[in-house]
N, C-alpha and C positions, 0 to 999 in steps of 0.2 A: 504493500500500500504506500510505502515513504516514497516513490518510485511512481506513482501508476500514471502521475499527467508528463511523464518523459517520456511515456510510449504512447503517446494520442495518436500519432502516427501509425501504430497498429491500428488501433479500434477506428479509425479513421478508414484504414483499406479492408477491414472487419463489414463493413456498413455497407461499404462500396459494393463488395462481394454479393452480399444479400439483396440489395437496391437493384444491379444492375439488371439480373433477369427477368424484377419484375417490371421496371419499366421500359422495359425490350419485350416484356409481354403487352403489357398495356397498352404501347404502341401500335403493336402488330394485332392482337387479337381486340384488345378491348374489354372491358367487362362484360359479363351476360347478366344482362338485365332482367328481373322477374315481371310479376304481370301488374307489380304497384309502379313500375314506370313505363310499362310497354301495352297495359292492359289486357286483361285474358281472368282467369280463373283458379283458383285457387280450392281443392276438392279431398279432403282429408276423409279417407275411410278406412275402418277395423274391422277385420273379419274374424272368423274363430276357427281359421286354420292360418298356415303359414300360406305364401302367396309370393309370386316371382314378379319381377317386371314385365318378361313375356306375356304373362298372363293377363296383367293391365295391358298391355299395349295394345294387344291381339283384339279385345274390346274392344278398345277406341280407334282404333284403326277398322274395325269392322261396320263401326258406326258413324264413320266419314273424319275423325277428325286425326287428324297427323298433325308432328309437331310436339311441341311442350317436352314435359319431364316427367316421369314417374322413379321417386325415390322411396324405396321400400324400409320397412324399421322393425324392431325387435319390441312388441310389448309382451310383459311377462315371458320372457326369454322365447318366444315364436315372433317372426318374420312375417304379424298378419296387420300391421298399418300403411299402406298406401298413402303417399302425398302426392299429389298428380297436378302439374300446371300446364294446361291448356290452353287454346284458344279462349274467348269469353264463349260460354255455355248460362243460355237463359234456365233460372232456376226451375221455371215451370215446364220448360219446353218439353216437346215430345222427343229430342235428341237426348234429351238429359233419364227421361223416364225408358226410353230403352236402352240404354247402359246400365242404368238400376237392373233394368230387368237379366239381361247379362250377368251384371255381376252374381244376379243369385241362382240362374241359372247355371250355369257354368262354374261358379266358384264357389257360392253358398250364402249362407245368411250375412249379413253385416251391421255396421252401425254408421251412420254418417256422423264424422267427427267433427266437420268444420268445412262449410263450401260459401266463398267469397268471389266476388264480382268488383272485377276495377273497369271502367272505360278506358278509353286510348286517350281521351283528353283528359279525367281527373291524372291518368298517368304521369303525362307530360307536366301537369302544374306540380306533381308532389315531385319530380325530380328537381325544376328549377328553384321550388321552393327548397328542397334541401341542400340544394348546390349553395344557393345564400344564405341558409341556417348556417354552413360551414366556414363559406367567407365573416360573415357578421362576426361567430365567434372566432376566428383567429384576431380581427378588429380590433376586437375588447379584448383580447388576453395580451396584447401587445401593447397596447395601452395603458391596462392596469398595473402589469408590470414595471413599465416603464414609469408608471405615476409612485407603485412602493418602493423605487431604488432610486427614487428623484435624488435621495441626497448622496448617490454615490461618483465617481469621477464621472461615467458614462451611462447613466442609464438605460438608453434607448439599447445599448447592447445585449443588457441582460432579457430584453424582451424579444430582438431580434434572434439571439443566443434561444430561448424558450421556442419560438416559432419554428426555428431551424430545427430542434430537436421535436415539435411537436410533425411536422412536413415528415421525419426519416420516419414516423411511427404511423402513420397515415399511407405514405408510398409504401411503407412495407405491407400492411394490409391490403391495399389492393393490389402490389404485385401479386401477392400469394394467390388473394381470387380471380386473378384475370389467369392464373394460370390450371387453378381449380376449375374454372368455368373452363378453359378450351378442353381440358383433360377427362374432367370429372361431371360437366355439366350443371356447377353449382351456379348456380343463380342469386345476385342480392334484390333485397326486394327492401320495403320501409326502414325495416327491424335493423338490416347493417347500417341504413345514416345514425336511430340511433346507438348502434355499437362504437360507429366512427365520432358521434357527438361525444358517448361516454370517454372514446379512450383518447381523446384529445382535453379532456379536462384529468383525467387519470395523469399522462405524460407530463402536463404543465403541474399539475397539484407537487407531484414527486419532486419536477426540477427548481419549485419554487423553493419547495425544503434544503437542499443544497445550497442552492443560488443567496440564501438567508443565512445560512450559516457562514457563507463567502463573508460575505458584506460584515456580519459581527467580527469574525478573527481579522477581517481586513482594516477595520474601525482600530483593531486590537493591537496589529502587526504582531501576532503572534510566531509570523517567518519572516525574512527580512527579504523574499523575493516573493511575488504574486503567485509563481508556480509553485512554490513551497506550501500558500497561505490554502491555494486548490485542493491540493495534497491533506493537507493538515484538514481541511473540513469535511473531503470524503472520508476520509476515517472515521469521521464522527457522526458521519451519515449515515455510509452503508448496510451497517447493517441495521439500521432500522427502515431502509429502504427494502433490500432484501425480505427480510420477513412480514413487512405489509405486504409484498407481491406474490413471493409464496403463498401468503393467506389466501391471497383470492385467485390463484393458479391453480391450488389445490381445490378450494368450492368450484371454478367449474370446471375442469377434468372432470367432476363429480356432474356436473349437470350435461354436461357433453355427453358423457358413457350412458347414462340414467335418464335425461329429459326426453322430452317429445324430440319428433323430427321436423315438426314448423321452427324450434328455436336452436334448433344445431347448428345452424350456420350463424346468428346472432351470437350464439355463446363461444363457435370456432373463430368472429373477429376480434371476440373480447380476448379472448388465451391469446392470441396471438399480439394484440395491441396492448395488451398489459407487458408480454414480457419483453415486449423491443421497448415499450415505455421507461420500462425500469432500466432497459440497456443503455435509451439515450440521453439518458437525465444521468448518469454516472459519467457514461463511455466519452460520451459525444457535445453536450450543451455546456457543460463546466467545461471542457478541453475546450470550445471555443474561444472562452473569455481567454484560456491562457494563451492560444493560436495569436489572438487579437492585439490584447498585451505584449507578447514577444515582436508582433510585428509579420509573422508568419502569414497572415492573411493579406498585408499590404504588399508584401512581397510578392506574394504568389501574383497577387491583381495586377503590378507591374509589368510582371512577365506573360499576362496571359494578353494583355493590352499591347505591347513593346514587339509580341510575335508578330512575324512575318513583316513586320519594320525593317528595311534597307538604313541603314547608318547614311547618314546624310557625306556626300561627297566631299571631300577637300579644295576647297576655293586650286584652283589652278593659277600658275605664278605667270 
C-alpha cells in the first residue's frame, strides 16, 4: 500500500484492457435494446414441468411471430419459467389466445406470471428520457463536488477526477452488455438505466470517501509530497471500501443465482458496476489527482497536441 499511486501506470493499462473491447463492441454491435425502448412485449410464464427454448419458439413461430427472445429459468430447481420478448402482442387478441392455447396443449398447464405492452413511441420517449436522466446527473455530481472541495487548491479536478472515474464504470457496463447482447442475446430494457443510475451514484459515493480523506491529510500535510498524502489516505480507506462492496457483491451473487429472470440482468449490471466502482474510486480517480499534480496529464496533452507537428524550418542565411 506505501507504494500503490507509483504504479497508477499499471491500473491505468489494467482499465485500458477491460475498456477496450467493450467499446470496440459498442461500436460495432451496439446495445440490444428491449421492448421498453424498441416497443414489443414482454410475457412471463411458469409451467409445472421443465420446458426448453425450442419448445417456446416452435409456438411462436407457428403462430406467425418471429423474432424477440425466449430466456428460460430454474424455479424450485426445474427449468419451467419462460420470459419471452416479442413483437407487441395485443393482450386480448386472438394471436395471443392461440398461443395460450399451444402452450397447454403441447406443453401443459401454466400460470401467466407477468405480460407487458410498450409502444414504439412510449419506447422512444423512455430512452431519450433516460439518456438525460444520465446527462443531468453526471451535471450535478460534478458540481456538487466541485462546490465541497471549493476550498481546496483545485476543485473542479476532484469533480472532473469523480466523472472520469464514474464514465470507466458506466463504459465498462455497457461494454460487457453490448457484448452479452451480440453473444448471449441479452437485452437492456428500463430496469438497466436504473442499474446505471444506481451504480453511478455507488462509484461517486465510494470516490467521494477517498477524495475527503485527501483533502483532511492534505489540510494536515501529513506527507511532504501529494503522492505520499494519496498513499497515506488509501490506507485508511481501503478497507472500508473493500468491505462495503463485498457486502453488496455478496447480496447479489445471492439474488443473481436465486431471483426471478425479469431482474437478472438489472442485478448482473449492479455486480458488475459495483465492483469496477470500487476498482475506480481506488485504482483510477485518486491516481488522477496524483497524474495531474505531477504534471503527467499536461505532458501527455502536449505530446498528443505537438504530434505530427513538422518543427518549424531555420530562417535560411
Amino acid at each position: 500500500m506505501e507504494h500503490l499511486a507509483s504504479r497508477r501506470h499499471i491500473y491505468y493499462l489494467i482499465s485500458l484492457i477491460v475498456l477496450i473491447p467493450g467499446i470496440i463492441s459498442l461500436a460495432v454491435w451496439g446495445l440490444r435494446l428491449g421492448i421498453d425502448f424498441t416497443g414489443g412485449t414482454l410475457w412471463e410464464v411458469q409451467f409445472q414441468q421443465s420446458i426448453t427454448t425450442e419448445q417456446i419458439r416452435g409456438i411462436l413461430n407457428q403462430n406467425g411471430i418471429e423474432g424477440g427472445t425466449v430466456q428460460i429459468s430454474s424455479q424450485d430447481g426445474t427449468n419451467n419459467v419462460a420470459l419471452i420478448r416479442i413483437p407487441e402482442l395485443g393482450e386480448a387478441s386472438e394471436q395471443k389466445q392461440a398461443i395460450e392455447q399451444d402452450f397447454t396443449n403441447e406443453i401443459g398447464t401454466y400460470t401467466e406470471l407477468d405480460f407487458s405492452t410498450v409502444g414504439s413511441s412510449v419506447g422512444t420517449s423512455i430512452r431519450n428520457r433516460s439518456l438525460l436522466a444520465v446527462v443531468l446527473a453526471s451535471v450535478a455530481i460534478l458540481l456538487c463536488i466541485a462546490y465541497a472541495f471549493r476550498n481546496t487548491q483545485n476543485p473542479a479536478l476532484y469533480g472532473i477526477a469523480a466523472i472520469i472515474g464514474m464514465v470507466h464504470d458506466i463504459l465498462v457496463v455497457l461494454g460487457i452488455f453490448a457484448i452479452l447482447g451480440e453473444f448471449f442475446d441479452v437485452e437492456i430494457d428500463a430496469l438497466f438505466v436504473t442499474a446505471v443510475l444506481t451504480i453511478i451514484g455507488f462509484s461517486v459515493h465510494d470516490t467521494i470517501v477517498v477524495f475527503d480523506r485527501i483533502r483532511e491529510n492534505l489540510a494536515n500535510r501529513v506527507e511532504p509530497t501529494f503522492e505520499g498524502i494519496v498513499d497515506y489516505s488509501l490506507a485508511q480507506t481501503i478497507v472500508r471500501s473493500l468491505n462495503t462492496s463485498m457486502t453488496v457483491v455478496f447480496t447479489l451473487l445471492a439474488l443473481y443465482l436465486f431471483g426471478g429472470a425479469s431482474t437478472k440482468n438489472f442485478v448482473l449490471a449492479l455486480l458488475i458496476g459495483v465492483i469496477s466502482g470500487t476498482y475506480s474510486s481506488i485504482f483510477n480517480a485518486s491516481q488522477i489527482l496524483v497524474s495531474w499534480e505531477t504534471g503527467e496529464i499536461q505532458r501527455l496533452w502536449r505530446r498528443i497536441t505537438s504530434f505530427g507537428r513538422r518543427p518549424a524550418a531555420a530562417p535560411s542565411r
